[in-house]
Each structure stands twice: as C-alpha cells, then as structure tokens.
MDTraj code that builds the backbone (N, CA, C; nanometers):
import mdtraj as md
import numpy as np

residues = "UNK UNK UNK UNK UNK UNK UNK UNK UNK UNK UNK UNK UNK UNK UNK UNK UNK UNK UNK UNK UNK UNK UNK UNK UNK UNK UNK UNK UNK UNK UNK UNK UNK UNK UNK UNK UNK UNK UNK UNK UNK UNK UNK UNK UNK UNK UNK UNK UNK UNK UNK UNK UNK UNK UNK UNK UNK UNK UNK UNK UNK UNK UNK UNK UNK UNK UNK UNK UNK UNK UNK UNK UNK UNK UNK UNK UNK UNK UNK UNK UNK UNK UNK UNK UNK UNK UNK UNK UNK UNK UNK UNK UNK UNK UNK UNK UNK UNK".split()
xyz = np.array([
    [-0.0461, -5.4034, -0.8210],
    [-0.0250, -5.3346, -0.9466],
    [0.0944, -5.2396, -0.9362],
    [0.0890, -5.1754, -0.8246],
    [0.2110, -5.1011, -0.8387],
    [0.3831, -5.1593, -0.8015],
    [0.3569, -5.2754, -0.7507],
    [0.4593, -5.3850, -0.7410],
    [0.5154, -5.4213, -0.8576],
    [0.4062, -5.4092, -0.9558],
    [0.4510, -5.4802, -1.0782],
    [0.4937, -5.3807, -1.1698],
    [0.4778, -5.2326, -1.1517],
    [0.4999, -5.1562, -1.2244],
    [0.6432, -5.0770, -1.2198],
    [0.6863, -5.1380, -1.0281],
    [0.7994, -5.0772, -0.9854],
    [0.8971, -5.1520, -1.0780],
    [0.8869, -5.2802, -1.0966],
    [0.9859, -5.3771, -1.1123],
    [0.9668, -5.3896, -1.2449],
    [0.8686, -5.2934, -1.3464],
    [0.8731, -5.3112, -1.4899],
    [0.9726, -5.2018, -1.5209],
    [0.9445, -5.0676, -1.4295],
    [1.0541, -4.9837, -1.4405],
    [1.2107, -5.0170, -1.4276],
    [1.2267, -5.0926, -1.2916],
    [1.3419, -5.1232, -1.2399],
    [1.4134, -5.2145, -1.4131],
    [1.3304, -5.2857, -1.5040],
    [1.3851, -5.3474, -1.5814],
    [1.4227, -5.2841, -1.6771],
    [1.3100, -5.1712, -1.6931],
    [1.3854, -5.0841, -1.8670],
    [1.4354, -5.0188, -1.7907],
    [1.5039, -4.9751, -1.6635],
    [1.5984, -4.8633, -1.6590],
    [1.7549, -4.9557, -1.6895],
    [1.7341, -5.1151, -1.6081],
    [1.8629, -5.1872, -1.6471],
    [1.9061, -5.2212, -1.7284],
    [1.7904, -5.2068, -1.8589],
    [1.8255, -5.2806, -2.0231],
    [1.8575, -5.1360, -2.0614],
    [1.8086, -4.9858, -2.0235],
    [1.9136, -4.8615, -2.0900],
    [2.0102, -4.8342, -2.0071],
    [2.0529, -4.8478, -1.9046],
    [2.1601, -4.8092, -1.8669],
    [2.2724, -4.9392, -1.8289],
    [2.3655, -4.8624, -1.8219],
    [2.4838, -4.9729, -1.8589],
    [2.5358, -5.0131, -1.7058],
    [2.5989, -5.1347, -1.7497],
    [2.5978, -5.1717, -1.5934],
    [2.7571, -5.1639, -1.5513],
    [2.7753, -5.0561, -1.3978],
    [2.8847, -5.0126, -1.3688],
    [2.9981, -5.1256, -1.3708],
    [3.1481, -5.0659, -1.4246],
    [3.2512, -5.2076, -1.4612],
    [3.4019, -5.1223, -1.3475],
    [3.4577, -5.1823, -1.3757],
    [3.5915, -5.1272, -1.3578],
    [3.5775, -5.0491, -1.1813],
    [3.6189, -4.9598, -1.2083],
    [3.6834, -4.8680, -1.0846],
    [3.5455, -4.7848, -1.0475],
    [3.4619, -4.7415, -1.1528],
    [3.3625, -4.6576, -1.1283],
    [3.1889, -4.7506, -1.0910],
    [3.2426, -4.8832, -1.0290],
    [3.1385, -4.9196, -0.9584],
    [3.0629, -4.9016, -0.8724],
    [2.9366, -4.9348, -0.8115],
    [2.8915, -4.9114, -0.7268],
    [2.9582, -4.9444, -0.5819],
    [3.0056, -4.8682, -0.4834],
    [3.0108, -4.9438, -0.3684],
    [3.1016, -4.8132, -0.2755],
    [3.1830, -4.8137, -0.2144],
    [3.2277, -4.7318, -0.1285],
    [3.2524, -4.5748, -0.2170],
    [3.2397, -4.4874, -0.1585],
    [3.2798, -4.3480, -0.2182],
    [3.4198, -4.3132, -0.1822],
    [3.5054, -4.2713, -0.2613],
    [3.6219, -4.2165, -0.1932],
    [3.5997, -4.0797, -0.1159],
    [3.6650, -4.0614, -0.0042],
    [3.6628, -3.9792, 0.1227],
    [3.6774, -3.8413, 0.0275],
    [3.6472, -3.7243, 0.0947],
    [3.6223, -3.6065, 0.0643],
    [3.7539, -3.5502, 0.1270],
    [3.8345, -3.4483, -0.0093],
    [3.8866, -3.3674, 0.0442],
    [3.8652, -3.2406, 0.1411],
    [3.9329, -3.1991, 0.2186],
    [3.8824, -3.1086, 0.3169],
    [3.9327, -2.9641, 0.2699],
    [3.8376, -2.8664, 0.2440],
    [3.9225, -2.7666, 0.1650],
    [3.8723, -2.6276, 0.3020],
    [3.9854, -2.5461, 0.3250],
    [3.9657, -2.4834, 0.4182],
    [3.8344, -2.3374, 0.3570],
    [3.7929, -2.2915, 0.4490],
    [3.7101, -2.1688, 0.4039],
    [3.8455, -2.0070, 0.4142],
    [3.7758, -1.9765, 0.3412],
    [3.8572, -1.8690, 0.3185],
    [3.8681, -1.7874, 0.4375],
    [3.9574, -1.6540, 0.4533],
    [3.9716, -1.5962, 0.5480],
    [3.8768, -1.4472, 0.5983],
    [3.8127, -1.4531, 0.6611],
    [3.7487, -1.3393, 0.6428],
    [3.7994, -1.1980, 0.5675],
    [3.6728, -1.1192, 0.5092],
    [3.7593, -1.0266, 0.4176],
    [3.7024, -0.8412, 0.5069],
    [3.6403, -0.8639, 0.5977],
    [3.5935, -0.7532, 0.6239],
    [3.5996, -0.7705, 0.8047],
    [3.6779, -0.7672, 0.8605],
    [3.7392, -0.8073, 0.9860],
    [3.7077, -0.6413, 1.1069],
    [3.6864, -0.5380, 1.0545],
    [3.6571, -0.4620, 1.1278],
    [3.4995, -0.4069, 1.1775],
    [3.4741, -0.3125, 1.2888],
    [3.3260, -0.3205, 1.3247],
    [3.2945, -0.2018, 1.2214],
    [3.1463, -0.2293, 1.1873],
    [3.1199, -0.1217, 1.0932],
    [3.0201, -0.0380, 1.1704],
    [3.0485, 0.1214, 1.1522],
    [2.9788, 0.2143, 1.2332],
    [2.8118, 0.2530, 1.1592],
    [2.6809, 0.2224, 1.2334],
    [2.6035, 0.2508, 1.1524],
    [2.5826, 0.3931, 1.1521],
    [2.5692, 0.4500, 1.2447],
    [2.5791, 0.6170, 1.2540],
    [2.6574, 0.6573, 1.1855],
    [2.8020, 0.6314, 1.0843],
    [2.8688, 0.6766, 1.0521],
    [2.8310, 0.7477, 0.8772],
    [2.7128, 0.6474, 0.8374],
    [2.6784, 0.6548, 0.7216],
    [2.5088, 0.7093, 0.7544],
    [2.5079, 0.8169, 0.6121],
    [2.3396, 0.8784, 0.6104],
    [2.2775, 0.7519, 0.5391],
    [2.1523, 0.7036, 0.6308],
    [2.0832, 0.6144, 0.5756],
    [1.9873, 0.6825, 0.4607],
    [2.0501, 0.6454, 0.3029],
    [1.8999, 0.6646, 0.1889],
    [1.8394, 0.6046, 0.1433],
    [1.6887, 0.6270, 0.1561],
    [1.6115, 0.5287, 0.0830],
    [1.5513, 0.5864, -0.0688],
    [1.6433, 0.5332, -0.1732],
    [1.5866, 0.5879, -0.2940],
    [1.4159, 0.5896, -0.3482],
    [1.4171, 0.5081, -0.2617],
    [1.2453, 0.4688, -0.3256],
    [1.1380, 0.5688, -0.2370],
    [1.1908, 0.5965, -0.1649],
    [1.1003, 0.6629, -0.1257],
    [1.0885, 0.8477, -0.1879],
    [0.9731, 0.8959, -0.2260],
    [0.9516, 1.0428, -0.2669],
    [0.9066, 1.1409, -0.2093],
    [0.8928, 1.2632, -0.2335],
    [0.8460, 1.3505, -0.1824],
    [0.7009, 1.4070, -0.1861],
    [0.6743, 1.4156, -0.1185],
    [0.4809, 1.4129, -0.1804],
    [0.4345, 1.4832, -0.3469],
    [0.5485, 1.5851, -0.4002],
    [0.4909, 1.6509, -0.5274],
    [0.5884, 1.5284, -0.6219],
    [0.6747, 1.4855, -0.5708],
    [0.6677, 1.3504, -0.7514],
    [0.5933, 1.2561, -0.7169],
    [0.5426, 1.2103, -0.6031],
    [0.4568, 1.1594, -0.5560],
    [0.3464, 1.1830, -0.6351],
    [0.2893, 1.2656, -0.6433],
    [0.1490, 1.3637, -0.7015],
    [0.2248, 1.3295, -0.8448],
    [0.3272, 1.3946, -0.9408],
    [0.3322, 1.3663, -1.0529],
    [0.3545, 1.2547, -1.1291],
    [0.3756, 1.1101, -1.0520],
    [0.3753, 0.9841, -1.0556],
    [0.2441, 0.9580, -1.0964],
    [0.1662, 0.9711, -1.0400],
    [0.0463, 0.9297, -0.9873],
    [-0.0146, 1.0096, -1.1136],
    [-0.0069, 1.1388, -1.1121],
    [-0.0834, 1.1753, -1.2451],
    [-0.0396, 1.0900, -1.3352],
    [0.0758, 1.0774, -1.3982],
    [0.1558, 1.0435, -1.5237],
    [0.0961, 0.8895, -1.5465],
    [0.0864, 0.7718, -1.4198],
    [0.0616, 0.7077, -1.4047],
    [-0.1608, 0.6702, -1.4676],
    [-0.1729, 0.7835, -1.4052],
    [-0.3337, 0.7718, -1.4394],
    [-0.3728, 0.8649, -1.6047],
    [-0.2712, 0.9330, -1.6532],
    [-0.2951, 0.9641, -1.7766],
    [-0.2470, 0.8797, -1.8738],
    [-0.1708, 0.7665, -1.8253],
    [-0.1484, 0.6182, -1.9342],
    [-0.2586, 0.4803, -1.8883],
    [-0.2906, 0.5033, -1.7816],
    [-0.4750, 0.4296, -1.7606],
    [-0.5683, 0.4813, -1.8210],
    [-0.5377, 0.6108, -1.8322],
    [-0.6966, 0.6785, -1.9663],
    [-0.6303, 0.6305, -2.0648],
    [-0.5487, 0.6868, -2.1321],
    [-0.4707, 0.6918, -2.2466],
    [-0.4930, 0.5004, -2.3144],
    [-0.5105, 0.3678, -2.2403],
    [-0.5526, 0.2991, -2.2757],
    [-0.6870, 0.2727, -2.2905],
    [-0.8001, 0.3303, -2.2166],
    [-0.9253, 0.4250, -2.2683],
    [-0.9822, 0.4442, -2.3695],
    [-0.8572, 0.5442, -2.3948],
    [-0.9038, 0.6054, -2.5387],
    [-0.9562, 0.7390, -2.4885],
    [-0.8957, 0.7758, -2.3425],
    [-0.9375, 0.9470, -2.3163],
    [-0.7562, 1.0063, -2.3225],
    [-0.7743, 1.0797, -2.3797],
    [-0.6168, 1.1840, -2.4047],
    [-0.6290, 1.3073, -2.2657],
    [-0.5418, 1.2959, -2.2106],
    [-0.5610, 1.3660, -2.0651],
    [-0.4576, 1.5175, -2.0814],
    [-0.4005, 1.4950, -2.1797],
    [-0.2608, 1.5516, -2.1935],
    [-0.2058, 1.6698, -2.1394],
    [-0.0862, 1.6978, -2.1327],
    [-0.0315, 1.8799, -2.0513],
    [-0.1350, 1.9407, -2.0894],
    [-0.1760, 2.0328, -1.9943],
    [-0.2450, 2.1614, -1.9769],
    [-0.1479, 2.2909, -2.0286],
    [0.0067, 2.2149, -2.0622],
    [0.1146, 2.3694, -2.0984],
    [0.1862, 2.3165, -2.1938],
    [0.1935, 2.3585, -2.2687],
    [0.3201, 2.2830, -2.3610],
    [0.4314, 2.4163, -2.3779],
    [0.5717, 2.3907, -2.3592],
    [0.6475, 2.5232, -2.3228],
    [0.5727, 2.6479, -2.2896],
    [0.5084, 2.6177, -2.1894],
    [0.4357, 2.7435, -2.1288],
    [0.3343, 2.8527, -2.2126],
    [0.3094, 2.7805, -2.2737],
    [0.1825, 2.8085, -2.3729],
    [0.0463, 2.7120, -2.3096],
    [-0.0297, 2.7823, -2.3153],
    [-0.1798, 2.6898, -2.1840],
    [-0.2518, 2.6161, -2.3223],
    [-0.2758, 2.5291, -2.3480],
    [-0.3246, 2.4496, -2.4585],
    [-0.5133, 2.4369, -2.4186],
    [-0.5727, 2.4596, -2.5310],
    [-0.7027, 2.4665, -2.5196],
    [-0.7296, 2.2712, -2.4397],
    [-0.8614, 2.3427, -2.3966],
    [-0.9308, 2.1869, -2.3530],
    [-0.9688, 2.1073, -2.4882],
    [-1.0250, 2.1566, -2.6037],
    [-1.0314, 2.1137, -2.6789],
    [-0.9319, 2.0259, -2.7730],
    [-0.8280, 2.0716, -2.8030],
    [-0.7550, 2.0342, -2.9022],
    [-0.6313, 1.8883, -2.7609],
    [-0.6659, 1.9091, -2.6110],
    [-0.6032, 1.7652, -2.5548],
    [-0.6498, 1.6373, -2.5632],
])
top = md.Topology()
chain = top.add_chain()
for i, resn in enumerate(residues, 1):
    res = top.add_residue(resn, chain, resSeq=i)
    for name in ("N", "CA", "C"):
        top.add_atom(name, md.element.get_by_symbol(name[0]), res)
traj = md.Trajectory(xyz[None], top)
C-alpha cells in the first residue's frame, strides 16, 4: 500500500510540475564560487580587568523588597483586595478609605 501511494504521489507531482528543458536541467551543478571571509575586525587582546563588570539585573535588597511589594499589590489588586500606599504625598491615608 504504501508502494502504491509513493508512486501515486510521484505521478501528480509530474503532471504539476513541469519538466526541466534547456540549460536548467537536471544533472551536474555548476562549481561554486569561492568567496574569501572577511578580515578580522577586532585584532587586539581585550583586557577583562580593564572594564567594571555590571550586572543590571541584579538589585539591592530594598527595590528588591519594593518589587516584590508592587508586584504582590497587582496579585491582590486582581482579587479584588486594594492594598494601596499607606502615604500619599506624605499624608498617612486611613486603612479604611485603601
């Protein structure tokens, strides 16, 4: 069955596609040009001590802490609990009205 299915394919691919004529036949490939690689662009040693290694991603334990709040007052906040500043321009906001 699958003998017969190879060679049902092999037939509608030859009745849609056209059969190679001229110059662009099947059979030898013409040889590949040889194209050189470019020249290196950074040829000197690079000093790692020379540069302060920073890692942006990393924080300091208090945005750390305010991440993490900000982060868990938009996990309530889908809830439906309002967690909100305890200060708003330095005015202390009742528990009630957050």
């Amino acid at each position: 069955m699958l003998d017969l299915t190879a060679r049902l394919l092999a037939w509608m691919l030859s009745i849609c596609t056209p059969s190679p004529r001229g110059r662009h036949r099947l059979g030898t490939t013409p040889p590949l040009r040889f194209i050189p690689a470019p020249p290196p662009r950074f040829t000197e040693i690079l000093d790692g001590n020379a540069s302060r290694l920073v890692r942006p991603y990393v924080l300091a334990p208090a945005e750390r802490r305010h991440q993490r709040e900000h982060r868990r007052a938009a996990h309530l906040a889908t809830l439906g609990i309002d967690v909100g500043p305890k200060h708003i321009h330095g005015v202390r906001i009742p528990a009630a009205t957050r």
